[in-house]
Gaussian input, Z-matrix of N, CA and C with variables (Angstrom, degrees):
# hf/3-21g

backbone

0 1
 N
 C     1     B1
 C     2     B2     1     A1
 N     3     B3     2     A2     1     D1
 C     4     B4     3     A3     2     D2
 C     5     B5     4     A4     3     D3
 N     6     B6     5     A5     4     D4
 C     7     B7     6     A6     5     D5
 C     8     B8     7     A7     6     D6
 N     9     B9     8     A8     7     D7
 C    10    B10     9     A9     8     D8
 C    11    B11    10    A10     9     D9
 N    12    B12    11    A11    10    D10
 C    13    B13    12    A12    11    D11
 C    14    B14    13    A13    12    D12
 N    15    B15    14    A14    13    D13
 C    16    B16    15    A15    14    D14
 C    17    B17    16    A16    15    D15
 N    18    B18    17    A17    16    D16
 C    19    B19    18    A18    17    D17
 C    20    B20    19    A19    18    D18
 N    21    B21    20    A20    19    D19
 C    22    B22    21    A21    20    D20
 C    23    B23    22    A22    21    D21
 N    24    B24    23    A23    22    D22
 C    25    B25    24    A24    23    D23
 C    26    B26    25    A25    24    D24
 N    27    B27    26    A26    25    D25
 C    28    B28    27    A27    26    D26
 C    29    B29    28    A28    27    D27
 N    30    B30    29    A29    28    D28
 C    31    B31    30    A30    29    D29
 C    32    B32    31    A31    30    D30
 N    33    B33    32    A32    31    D31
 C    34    B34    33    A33    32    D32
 C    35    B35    34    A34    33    D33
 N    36    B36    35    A35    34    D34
 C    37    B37    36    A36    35    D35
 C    38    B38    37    A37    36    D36
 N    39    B39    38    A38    37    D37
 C    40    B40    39    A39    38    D38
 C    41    B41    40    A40    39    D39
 N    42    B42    41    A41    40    D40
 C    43    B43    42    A42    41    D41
 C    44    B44    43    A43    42    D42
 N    45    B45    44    A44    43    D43
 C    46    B46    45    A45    44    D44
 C    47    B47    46    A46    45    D45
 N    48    B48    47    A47    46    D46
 C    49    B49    48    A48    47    D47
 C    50    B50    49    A49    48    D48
 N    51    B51    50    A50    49    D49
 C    52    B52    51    A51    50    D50
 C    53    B53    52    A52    51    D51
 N    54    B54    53    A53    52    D52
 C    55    B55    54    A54    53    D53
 C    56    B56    55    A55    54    D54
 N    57    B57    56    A56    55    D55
 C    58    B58    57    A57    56    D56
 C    59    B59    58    A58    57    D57
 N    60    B60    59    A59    58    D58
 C    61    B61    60    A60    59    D59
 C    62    B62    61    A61    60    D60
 N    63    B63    62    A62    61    D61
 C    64    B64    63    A63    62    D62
 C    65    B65    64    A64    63    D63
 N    66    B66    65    A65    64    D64
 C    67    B67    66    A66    65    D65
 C    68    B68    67    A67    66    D66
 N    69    B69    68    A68    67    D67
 C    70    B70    69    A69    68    D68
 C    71    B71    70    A70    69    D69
 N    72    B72    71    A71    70    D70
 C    73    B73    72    A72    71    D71
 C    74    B74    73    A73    72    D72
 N    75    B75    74    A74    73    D73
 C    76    B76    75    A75    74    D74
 C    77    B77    76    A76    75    D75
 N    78    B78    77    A77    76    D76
 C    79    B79    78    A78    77    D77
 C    80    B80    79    A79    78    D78
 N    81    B81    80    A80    79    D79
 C    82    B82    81    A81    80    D80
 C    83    B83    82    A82    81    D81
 N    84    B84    83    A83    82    D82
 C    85    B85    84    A84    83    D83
 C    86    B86    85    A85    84    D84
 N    87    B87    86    A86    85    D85
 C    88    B88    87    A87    86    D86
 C    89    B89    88    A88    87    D87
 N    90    B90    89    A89    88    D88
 C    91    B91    90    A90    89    D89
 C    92    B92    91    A91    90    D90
 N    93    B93    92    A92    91    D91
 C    94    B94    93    A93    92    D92
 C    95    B95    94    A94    93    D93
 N    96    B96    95    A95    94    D94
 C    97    B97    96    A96    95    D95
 C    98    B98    97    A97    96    D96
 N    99    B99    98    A98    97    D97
 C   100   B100    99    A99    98    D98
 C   101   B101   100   A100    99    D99
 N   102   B102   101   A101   100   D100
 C   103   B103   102   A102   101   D101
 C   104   B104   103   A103   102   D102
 N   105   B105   104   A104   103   D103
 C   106   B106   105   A105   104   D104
 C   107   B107   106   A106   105   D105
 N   108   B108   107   A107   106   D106
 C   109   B109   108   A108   107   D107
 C   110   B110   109   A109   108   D108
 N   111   B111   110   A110   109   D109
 C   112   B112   111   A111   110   D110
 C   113   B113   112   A112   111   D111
 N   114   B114   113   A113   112   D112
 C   115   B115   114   A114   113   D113
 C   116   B116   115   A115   114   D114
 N   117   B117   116   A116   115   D115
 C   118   B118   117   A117   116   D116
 C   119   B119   118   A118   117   D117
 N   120   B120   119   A119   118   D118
 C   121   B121   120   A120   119   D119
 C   122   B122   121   A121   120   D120
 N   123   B123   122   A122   121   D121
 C   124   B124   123   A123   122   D122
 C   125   B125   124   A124   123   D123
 N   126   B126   125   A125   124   D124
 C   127   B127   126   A126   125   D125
 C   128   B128   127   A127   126   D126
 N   129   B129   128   A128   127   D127
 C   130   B130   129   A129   128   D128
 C   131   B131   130   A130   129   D129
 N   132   B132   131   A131   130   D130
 C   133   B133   132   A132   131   D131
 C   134   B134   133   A133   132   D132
 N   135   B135   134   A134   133   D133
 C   136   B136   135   A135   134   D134
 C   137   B137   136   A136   135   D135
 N   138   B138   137   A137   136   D136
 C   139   B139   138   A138   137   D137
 C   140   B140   139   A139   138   D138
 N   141   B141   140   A140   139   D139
 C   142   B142   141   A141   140   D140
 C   143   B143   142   A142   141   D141
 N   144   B144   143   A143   142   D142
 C   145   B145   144   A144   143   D143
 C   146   B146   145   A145   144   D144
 N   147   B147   146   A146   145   D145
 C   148   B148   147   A147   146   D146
 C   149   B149   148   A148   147   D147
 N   150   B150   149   A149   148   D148
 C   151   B151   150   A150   149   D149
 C   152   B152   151   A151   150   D150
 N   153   B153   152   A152   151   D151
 C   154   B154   153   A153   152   D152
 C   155   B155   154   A154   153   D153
 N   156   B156   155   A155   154   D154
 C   157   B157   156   A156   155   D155
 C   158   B158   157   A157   156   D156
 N   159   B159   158   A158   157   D157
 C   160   B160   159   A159   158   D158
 C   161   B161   160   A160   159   D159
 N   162   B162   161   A161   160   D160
 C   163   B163   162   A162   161   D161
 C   164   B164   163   A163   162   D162
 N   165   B165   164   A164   163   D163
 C   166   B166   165   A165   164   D164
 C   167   B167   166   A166   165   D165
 N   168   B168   167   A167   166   D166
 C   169   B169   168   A168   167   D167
 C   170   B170   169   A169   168   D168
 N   171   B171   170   A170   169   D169
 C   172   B172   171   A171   170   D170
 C   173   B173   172   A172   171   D171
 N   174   B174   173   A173   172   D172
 C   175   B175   174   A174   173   D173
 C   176   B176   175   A175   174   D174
 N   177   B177   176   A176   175   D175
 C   178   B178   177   A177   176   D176
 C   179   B179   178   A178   177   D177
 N   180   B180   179   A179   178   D178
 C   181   B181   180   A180   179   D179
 C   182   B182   181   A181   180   D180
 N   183   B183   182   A182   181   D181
 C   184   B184   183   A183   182   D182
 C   185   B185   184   A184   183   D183

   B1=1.4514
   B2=1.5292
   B3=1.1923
   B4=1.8982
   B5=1.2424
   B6=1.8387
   B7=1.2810
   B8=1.9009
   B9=1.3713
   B10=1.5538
   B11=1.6312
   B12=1.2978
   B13=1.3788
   B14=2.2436
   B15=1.3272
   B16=1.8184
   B17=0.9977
   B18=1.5866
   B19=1.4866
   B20=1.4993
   B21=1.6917
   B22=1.3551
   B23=1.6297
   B24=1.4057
   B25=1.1731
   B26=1.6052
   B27=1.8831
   B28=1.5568
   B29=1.7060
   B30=1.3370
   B31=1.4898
   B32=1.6249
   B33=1.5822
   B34=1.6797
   B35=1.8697
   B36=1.3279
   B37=1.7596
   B38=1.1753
   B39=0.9487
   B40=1.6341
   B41=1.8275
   B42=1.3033
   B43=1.0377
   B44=1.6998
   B45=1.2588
   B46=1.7207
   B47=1.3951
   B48=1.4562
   B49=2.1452
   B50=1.2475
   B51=1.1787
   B52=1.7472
   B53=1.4520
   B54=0.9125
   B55=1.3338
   B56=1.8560
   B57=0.7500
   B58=2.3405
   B59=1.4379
   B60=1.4945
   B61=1.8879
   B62=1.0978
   B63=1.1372
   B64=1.6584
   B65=1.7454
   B66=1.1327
   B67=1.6879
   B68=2.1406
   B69=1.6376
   B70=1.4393
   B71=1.6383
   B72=1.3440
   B73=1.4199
   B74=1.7045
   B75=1.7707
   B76=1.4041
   B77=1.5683
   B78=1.6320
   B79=1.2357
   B80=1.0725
   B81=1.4384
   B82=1.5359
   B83=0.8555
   B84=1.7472
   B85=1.2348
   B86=1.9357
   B87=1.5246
   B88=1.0268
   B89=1.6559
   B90=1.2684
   B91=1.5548
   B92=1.2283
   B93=1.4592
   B94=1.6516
   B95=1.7033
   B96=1.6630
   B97=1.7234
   B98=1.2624
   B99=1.3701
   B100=1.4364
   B101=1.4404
   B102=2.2161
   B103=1.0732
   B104=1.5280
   B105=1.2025
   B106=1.5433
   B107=1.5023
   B108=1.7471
   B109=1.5227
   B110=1.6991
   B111=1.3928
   B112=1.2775
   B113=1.8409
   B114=1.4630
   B115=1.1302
   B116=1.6765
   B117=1.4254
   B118=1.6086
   B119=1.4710
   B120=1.4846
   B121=1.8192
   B122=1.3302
   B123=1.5843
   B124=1.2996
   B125=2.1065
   B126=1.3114
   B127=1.7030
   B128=1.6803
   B129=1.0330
   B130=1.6146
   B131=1.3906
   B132=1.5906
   B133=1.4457
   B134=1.8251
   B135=1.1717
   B136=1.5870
   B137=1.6385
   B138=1.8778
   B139=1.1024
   B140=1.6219
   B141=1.5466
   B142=1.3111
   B143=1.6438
   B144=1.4972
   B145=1.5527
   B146=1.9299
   B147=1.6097
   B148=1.6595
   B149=1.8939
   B150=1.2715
   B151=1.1094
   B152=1.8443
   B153=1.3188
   B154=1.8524
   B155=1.4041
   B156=1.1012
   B157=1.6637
   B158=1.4954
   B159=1.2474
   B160=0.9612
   B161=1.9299
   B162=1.2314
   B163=1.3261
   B164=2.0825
   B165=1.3555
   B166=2.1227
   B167=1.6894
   B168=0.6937
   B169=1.5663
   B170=1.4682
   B171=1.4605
   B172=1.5134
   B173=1.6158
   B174=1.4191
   B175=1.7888
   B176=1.8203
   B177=1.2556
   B178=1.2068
   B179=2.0869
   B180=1.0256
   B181=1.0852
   B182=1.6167
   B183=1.3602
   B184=1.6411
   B185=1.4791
   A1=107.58
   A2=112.39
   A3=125.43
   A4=103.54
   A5=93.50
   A6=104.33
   A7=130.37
   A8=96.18
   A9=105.15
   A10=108.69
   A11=119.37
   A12=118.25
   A13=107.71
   A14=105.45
   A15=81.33
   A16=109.91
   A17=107.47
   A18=117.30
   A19=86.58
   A20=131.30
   A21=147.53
   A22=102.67
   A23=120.73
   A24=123.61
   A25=122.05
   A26=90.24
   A27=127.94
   A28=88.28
   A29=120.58
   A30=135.79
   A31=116.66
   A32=108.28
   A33=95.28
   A34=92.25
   A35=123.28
   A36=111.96
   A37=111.08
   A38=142.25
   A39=143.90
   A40=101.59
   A41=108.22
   A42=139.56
   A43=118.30
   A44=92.14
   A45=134.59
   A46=98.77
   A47=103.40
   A48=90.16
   A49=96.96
   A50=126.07
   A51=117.94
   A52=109.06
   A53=116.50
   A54=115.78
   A55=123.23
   A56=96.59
   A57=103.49
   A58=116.27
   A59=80.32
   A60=95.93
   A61=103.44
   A62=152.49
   A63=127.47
   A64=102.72
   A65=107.82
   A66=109.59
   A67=91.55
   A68=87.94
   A69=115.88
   A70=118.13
   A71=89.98
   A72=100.83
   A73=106.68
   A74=99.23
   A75=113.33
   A76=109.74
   A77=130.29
   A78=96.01
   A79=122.06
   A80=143.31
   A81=143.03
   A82=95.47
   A83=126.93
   A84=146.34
   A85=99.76
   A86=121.03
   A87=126.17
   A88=120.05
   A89=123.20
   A90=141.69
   A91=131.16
   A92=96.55
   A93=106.54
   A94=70.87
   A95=97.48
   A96=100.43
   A97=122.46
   A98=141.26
   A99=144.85
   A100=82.91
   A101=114.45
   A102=133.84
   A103=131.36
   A104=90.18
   A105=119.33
   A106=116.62
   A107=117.86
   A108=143.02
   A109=107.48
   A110=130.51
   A111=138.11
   A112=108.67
   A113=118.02
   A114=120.81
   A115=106.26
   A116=130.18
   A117=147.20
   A118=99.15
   A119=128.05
   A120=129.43
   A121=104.01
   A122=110.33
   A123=130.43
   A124=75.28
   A125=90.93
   A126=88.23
   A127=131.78
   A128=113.07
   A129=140.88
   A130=104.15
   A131=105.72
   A132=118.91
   A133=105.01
   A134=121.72
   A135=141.23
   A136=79.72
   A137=114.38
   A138=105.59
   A139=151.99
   A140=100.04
   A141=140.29
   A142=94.87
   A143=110.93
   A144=129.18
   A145=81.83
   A146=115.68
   A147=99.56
   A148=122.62
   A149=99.66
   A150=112.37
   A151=98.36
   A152=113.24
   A153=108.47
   A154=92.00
   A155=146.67
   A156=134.85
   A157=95.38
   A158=129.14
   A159=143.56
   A160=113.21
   A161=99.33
   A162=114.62
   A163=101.29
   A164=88.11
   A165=77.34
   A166=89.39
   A167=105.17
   A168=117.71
   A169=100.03
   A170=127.29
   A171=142.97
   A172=83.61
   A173=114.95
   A174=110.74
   A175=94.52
   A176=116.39
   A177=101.01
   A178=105.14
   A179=126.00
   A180=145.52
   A181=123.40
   A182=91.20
   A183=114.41
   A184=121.31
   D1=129.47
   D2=160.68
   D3=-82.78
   D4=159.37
   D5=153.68
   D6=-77.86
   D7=12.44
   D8=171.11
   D9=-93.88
   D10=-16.48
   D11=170.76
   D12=-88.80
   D13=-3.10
   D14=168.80
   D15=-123.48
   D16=-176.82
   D17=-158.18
   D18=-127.87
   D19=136.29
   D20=164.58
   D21=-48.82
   D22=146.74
   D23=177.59
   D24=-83.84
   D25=-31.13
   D26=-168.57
   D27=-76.55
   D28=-81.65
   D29=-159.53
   D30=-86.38
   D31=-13.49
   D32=161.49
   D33=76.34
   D34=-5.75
   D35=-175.89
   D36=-86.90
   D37=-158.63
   D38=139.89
   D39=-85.38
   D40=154.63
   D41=-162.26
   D42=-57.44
   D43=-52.10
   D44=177.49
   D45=-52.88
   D46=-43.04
   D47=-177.95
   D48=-73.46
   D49=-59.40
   D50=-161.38
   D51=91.78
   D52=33.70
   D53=179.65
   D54=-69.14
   D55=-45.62
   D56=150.19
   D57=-125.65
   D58=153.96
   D59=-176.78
   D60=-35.26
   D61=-51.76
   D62=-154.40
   D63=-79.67
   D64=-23.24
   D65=-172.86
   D66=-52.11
   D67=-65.12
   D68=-172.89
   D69=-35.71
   D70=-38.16
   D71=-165.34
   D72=-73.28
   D73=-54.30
   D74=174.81
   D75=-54.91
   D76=-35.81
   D77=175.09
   D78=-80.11
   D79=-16.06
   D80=-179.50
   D81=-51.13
   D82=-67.91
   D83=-153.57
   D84=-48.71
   D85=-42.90
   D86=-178.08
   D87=-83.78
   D88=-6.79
   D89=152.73
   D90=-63.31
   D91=-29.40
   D92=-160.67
   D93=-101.20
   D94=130.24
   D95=154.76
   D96=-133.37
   D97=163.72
   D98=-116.83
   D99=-93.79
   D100=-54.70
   D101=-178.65
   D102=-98.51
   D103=64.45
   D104=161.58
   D105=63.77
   D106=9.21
   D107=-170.85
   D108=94.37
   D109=33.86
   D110=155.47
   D111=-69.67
   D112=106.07
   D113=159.75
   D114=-41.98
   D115=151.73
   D116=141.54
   D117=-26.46
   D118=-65.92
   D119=171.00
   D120=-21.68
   D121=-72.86
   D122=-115.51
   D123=-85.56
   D124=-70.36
   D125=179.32
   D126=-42.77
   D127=-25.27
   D128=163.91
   D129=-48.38
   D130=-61.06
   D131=-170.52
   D132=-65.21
   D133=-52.74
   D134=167.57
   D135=-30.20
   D136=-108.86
   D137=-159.81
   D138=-30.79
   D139=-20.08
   D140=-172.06
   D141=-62.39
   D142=-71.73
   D143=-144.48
   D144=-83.60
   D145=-38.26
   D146=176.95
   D147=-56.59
   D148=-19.78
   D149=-158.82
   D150=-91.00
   D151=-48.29
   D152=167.85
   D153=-66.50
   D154=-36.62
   D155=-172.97
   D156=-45.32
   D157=-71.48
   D158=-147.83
   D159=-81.24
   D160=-36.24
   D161=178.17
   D162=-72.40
   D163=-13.61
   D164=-169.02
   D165=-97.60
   D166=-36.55
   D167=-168.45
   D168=-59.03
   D169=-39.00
   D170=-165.08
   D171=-74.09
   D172=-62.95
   D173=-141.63
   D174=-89.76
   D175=-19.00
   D176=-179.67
   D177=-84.90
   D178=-3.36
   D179=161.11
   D180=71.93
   D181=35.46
   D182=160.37
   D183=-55.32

């Protein structure tokens, strides 16, 4: 989810304008990410491909 998909609770706008501090605040808050700007997808996909890494590596018996 973006901040182009919500609507402010305070201002009734979408998020993305920033039109009052809380808009403003909530989008920083949604920029700044834990993992270094990895979307939920993008990291999903990471764990995914570690996990056949590891699973081929098991059955081919390296």
């Amino acid at each position: 989810m973006s901040c182009e998909d919500l609507v402010c609770a305070g201002c009734a706008h979408p998020v993305a304008e920033g039109r009052c501090p809380r808009c403003r605040a909530y989008r920083e808050r949604m920029h700044q990410n834990a993992f270094g700007g990895l979307t939920p997808a993008i990291f999903s996909l990471l764990l995914i491909a570690l996990f056949l890494t590891l699973a081929l590596k098991h059955l081919s018996g390296a």
